[in-house]
Every structure is written in C-alpha cells, then in structure tokens.
C-alpha beads as a LAMMPS data file, in Angstrom:
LAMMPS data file: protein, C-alpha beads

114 atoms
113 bonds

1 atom types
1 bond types

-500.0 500.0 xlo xhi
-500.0 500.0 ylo yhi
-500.0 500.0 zlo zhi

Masses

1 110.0

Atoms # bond

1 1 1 -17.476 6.961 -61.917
2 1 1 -19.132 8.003 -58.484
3 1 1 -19.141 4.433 -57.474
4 1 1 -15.635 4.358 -57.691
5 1 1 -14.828 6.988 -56.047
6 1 1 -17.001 6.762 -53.505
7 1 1 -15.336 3.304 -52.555
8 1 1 -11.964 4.557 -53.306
9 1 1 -13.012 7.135 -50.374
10 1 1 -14.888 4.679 -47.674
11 1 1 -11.375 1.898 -48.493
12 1 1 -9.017 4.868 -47.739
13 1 1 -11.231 6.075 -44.326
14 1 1 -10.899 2.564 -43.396
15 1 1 -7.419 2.010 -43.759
16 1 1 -6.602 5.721 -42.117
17 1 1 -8.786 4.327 -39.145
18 1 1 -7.305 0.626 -38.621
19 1 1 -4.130 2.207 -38.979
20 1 1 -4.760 4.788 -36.064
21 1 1 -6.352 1.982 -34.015
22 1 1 -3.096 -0.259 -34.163
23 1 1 -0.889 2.642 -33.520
24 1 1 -3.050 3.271 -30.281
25 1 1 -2.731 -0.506 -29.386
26 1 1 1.069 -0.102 -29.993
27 1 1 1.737 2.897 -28.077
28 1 1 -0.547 1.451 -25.260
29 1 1 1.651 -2.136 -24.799
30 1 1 4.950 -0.245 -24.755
31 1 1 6.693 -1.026 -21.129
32 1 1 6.352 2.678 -20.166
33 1 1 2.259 2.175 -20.644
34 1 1 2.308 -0.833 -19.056
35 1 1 4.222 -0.093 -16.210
36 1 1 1.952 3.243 -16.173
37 1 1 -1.388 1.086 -15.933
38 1 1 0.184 -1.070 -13.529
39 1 1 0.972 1.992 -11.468
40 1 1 -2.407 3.407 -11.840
41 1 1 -3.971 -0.134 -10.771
42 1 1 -1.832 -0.604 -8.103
43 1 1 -3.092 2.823 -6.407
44 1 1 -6.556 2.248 -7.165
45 1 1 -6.537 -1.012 -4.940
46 1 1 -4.500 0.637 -2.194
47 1 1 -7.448 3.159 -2.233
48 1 1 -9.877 0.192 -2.009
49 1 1 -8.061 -1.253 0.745
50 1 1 -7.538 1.785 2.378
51 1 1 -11.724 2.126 1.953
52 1 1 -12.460 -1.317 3.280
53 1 1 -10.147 -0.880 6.139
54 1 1 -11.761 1.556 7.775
55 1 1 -15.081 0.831 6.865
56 1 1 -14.277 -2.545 9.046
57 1 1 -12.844 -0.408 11.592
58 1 1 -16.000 1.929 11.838
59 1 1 -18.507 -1.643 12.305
60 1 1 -15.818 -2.786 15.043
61 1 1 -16.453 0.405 16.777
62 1 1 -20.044 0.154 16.228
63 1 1 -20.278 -3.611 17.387
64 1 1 -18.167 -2.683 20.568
65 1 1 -20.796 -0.248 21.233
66 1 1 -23.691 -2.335 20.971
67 1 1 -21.985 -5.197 22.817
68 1 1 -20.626 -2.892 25.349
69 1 1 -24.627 -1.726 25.604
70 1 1 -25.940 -5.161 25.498
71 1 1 -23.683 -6.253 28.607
72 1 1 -23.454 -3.236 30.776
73 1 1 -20.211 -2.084 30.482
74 1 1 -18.964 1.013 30.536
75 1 1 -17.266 2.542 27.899
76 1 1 -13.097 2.721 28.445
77 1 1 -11.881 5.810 28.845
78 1 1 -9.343 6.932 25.998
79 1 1 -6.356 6.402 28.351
80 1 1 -7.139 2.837 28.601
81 1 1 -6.363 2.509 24.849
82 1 1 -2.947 3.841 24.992
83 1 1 0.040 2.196 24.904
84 1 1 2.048 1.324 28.156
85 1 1 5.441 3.233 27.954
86 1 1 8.538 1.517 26.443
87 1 1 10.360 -0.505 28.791
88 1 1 13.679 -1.467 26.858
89 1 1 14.959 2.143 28.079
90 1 1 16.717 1.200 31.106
91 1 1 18.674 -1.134 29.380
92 1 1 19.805 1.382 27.411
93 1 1 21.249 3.770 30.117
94 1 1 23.619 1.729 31.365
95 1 1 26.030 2.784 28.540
96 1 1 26.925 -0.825 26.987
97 1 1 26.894 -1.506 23.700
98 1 1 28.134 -5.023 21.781
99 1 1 30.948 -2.707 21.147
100 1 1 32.006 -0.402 23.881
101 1 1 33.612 -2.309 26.843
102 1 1 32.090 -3.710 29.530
103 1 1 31.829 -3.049 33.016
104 1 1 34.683 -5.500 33.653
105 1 1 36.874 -3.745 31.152
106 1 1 37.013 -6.521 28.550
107 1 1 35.672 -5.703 25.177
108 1 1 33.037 -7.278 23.840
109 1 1 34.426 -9.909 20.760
110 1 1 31.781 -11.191 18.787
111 1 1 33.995 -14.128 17.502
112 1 1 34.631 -15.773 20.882
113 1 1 30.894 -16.950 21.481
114 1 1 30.789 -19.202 18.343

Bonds

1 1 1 2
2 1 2 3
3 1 3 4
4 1 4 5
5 1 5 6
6 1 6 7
7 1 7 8
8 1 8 9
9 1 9 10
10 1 10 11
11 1 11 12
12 1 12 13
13 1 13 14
14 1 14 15
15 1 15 16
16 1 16 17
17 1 17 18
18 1 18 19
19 1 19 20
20 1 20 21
21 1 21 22
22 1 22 23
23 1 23 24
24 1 24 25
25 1 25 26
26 1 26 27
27 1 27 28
28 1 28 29
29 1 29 30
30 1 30 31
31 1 31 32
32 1 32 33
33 1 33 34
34 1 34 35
35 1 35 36
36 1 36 37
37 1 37 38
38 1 38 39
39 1 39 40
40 1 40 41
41 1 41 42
42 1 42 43
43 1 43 44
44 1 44 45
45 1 45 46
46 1 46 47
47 1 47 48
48 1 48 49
49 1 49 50
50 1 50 51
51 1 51 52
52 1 52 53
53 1 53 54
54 1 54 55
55 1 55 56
56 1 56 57
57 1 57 58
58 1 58 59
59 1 59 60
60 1 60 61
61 1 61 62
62 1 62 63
63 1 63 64
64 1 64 65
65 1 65 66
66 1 66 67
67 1 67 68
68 1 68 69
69 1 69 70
70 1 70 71
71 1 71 72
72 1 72 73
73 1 73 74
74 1 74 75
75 1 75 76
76 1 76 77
77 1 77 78
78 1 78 79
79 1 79 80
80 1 80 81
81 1 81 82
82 1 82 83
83 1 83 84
84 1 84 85
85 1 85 86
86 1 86 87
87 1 87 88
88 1 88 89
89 1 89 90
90 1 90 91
91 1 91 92
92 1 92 93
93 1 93 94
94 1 94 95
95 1 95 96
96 1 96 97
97 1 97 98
98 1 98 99
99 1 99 100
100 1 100 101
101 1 101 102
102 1 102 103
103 1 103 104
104 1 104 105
105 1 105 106
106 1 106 107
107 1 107 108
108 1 108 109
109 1 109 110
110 1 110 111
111 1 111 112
112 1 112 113
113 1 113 114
C-alpha cells in the first residue's frame, strides 16, 4: 500500500515539475521574450564595445606618449587638437538659396539643368 502511494506521489511531483518547466520554456520563446533577450543582448555588446573602445583609446594615448618620449618631441598643446573653424559659413551669408532668387533676379529652376 505504501509502495503505491509513494509512487503515486514521486509520478505526480514529476509531472507538476515537467509541466512547470515547459510552461517556463513557453513563456520564454514568446516574441515579447525574445525580442526582450535580444534587447538585453544587444546592450550588453554596446557596453562591450563601448569598454573596448576606450580601452584602445587609453593604449593610443599611452603609445603616443612613449613614442613621443622615445623621439623627442614635445607634447602638443591641447589647442593643436582642436578643430579648425567651419569654413562653409561665408557661403552662407550671401543670402542665396536653390530657392530664393539670385543676384541676377532669375529664380533658381531646378528642372532647367537636366
């Protein structure tokens, strides 16, 4: 009689577990889970990246230093880094547009170069 029940018992654990376990499985291959993993993964990676990029940018500044120390040079000044101004800004002031007219007073027609 205790045999039987005790089997009865360990067949219904079982089948209370497997079932749990495929509803897990289930709920975790829905689109929405996916497409939450795939999320997750895809900032994870940018975090790597992120990581690797500036650890190669801290051994590029470390290997300028030691070349710039091998060879003698002195080290740049900050300013030297920085961008030259924008030039395309004079071109701008002089008030035409493709479609505001031009100085000659004809307006600009798109059509007529083609």
């Amino acid at each position: 009689m205790f045999r039987r029940t005790f089997w009865f018992t360990a067949g219904a654990a079982a089948g209370v577990w497997a079932t749990q376990k495929v509803n897990r499985k289930l709920k975790a291959l829905t689109p929405e889970s996916l497409a939450a993993q795939a999320a997750d993964k895809a900032v994870e990676a940018g975090h790597r990246l992120k990581d690797f990029a500036l650890d190669v940018r801290a051994g590029m500044v470390q290997r300028e230093a030691e070349l710039g120390d091998a060879l003698g040079l002195d080290a740049a000044p900050d300013d030297a880094r920085a961008l030259p101004p924008q030039r395309y800004v004079a071109a701008i002031d002089h008030g035409i547009t493709p479609n505001s007219p031009s100085r000659s007073g004809n307006s600009y027609n798109r059509n007529e170069d083609h």
